[in-house]
C-alpha positions as CSV (number, residue, x, y, z in Angstrom):
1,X,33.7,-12.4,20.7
2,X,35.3,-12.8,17.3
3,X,38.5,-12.3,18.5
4,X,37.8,-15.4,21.1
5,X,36.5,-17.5,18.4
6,X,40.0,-16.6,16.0
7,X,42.2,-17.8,18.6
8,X,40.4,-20.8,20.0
9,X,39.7,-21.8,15.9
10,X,43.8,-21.8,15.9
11,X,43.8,-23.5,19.0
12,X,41.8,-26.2,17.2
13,X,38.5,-25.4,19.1
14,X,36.3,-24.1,16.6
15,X,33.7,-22.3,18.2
16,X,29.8,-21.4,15.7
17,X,29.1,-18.0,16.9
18,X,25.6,-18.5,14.8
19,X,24.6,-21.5,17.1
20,X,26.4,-19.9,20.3
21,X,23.8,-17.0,20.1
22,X,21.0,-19.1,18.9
23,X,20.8,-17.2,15.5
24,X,18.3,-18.4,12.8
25,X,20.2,-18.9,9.5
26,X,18.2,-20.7,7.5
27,X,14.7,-19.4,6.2
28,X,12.0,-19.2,3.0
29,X,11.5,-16.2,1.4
30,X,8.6,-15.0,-0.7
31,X,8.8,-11.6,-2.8
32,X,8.9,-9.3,-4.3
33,X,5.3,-7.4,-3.1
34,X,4.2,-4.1,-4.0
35,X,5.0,-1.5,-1.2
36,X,5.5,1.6,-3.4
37,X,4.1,4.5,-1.6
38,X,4.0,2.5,1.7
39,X,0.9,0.1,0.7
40,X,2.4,-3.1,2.2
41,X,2.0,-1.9,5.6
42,X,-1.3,-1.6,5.8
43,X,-2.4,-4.4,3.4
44,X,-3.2,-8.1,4.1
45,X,-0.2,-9.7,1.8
46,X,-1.4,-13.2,0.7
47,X,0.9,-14.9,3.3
48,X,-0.4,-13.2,6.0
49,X,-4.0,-14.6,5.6
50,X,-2.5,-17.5,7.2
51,X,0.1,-16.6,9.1
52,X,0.1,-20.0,11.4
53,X,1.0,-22.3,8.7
54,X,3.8,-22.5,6.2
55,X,2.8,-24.5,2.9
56,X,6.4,-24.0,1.0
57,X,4.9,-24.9,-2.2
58,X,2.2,-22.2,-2.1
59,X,2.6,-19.5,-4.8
60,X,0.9,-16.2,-4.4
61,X,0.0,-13.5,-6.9
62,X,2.1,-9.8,-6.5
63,X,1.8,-6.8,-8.9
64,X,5.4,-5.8,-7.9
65,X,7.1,-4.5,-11.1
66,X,9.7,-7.0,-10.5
67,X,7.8,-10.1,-9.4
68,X,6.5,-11.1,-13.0
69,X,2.9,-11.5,-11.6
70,X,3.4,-15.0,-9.3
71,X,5.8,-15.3,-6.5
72,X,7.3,-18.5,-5.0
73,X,8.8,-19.4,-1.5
74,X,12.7,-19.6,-1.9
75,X,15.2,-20.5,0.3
76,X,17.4,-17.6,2.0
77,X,20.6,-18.8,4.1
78,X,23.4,-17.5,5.5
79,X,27.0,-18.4,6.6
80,X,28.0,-15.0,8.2
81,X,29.0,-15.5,11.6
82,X,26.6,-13.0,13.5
83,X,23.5,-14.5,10.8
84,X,22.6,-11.8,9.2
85,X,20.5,-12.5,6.0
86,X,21.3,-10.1,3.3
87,X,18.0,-9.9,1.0
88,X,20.1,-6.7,-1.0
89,X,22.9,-8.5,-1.0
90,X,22.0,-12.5,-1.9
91,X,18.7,-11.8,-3.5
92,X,17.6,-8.1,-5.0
93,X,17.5,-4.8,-3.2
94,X,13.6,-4.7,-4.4
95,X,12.7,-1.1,-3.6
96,X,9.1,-0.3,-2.7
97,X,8.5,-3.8,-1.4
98,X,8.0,-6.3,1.1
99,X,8.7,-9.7,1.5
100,X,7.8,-13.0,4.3
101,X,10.3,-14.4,5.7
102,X,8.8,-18.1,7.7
103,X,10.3,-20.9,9.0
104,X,9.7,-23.6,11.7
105,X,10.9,-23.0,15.0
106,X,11.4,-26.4,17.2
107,X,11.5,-25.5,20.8
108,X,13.0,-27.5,23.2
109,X,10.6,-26.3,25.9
110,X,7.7,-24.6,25.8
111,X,7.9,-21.4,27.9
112,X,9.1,-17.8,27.6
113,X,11.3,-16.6,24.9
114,X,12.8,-13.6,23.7
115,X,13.3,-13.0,19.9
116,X,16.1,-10.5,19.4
117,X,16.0,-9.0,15.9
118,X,18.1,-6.7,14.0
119,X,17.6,-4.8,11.0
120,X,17.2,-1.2,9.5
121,X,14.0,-1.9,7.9
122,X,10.6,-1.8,8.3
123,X,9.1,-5.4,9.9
124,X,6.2,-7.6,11.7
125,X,6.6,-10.7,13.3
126,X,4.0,-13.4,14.0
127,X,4.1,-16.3,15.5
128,X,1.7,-19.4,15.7
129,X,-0.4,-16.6,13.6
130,X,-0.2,-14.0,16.3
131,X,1.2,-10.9,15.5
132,X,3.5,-9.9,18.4
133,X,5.3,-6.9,17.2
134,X,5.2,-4.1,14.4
135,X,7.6,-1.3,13.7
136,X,7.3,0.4,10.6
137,X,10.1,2.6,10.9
138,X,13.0,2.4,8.2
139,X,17.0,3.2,8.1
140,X,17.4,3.8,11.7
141,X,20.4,1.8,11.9
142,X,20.7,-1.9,13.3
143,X,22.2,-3.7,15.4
144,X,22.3,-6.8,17.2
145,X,19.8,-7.4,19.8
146,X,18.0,-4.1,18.1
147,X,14.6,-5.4,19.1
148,X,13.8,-7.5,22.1
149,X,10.3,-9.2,21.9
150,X,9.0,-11.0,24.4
151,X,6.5,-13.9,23.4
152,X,6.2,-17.1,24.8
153,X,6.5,-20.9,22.1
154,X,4.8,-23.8,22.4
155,X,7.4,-26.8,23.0
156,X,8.3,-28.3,19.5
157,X,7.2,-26.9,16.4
158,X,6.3,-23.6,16.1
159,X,5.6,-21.3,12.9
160,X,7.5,-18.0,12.4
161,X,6.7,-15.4,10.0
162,X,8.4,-11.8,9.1
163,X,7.0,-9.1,7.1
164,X,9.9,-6.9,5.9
165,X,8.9,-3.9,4.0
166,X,12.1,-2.0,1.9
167,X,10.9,1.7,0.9
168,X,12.0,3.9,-2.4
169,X,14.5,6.0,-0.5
170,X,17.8,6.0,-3.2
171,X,20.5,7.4,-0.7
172,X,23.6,5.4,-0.1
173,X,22.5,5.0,3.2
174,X,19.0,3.8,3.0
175,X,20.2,0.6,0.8
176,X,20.3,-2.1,3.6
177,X,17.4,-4.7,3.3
178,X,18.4,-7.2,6.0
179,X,17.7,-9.1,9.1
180,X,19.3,-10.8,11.9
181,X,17.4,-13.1,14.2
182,X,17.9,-15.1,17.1
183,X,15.7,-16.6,20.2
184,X,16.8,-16.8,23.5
185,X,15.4,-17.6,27.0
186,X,14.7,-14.2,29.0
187,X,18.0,-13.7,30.2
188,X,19.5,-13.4,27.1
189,X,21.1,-17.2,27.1
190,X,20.7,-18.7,23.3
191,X,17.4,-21.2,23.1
192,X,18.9,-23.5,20.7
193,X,17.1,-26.0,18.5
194,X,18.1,-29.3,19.2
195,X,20.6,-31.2,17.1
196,X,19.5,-33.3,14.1
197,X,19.8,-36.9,15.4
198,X,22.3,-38.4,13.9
199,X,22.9,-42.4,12.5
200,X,26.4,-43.5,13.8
């Protein structure tokens, strides 16, 4: 696929892989909380109290070493072409933590959907406040498309929100702390947002 987008770019057809596979680039991120010795898992982390509503200027307490006692929601984006967001990377690898990761989702249609998500870490997903899938399993390798949740949106706004939990290992190869994500109808076609409207 990136080979197809090279040559049609120098064709002069640019081609955004992000919005071709429906990719999410643009979220808030609260964090650092305390997960040393696995405690976020289990736990009720302030944002999860209400998981169906997003209030981006909430603060929440957090007795993570490196969270200087009150954490705020901060915007995370990303320009890479298959949307990964790279907490590590843009942010701090935070070991022993988790973050939330929320954002509005406006559906064109209400209906079936499937989420696709890739990362090596730990996670739960809600939506509208529901959780609808937990894996608490971490450095297993990702990939795109890793998970593939099915859940059904309402049409038009809808509220998403990620729990991703980094551990203490310190090998080289337990360093990721990342996540792709993208939505698409159940046969795997993207299930875009639709375009800002735009004043010509």
């Amino acid at each position: 696929m990136e080979t197809i987008a090279e040559r049609l770019d120098k064709a002069g057809e640019p081609v955004d892989l992000k919005r071709q596979f429906g990719f999410l680039t643009d979220w808030q991120l609260v964090g650092p909380f305390d997960h040393r010795d696995g405690i976020a898992w289990d736990r009720t982390l302030p944002p999860e109290e209400t998981p169906g509503r997003f209030d981006p200027d909430a603060t929440f307490p957090s007795n993570h070493p490196d969270a200087g006692d009150v954490v705020t929601w901060q915007p995370l984006e990303t320009d890479e072409d298959f949307g990964t967001l790279d907490i590590a990377g843009d942010l701090t690898n935070w070991k022993g933590s988790a973050v939330m990761l929320a954002r509005e989702y406006d559906a064109p249609a209400a209906g079936p959907v499937a989420f696709r998500i890739g990362t090596p870490n730990a996670f739960k997903l809600y939506l509208n406040g529901e959780l609808v899938f937990a894996r608490p399993e971490y450095h297993r390798g990702t990939k795109m498309d890793q998970y593939v949740i099915p859940a059904e949106v309402n049409a038009g706004r809808n509220v998403l929100l990620v729990k991703l939990l980094q551990n203490e290992q310190e090998q080289s190869w337990a360093q990721q702390y990342q996540m792709q994500f993208r939505v698409t109808d159940p046969t795997g076609a993207a299930f875009r947002e639709p375009e800002p409207a735009t004043n010509e």
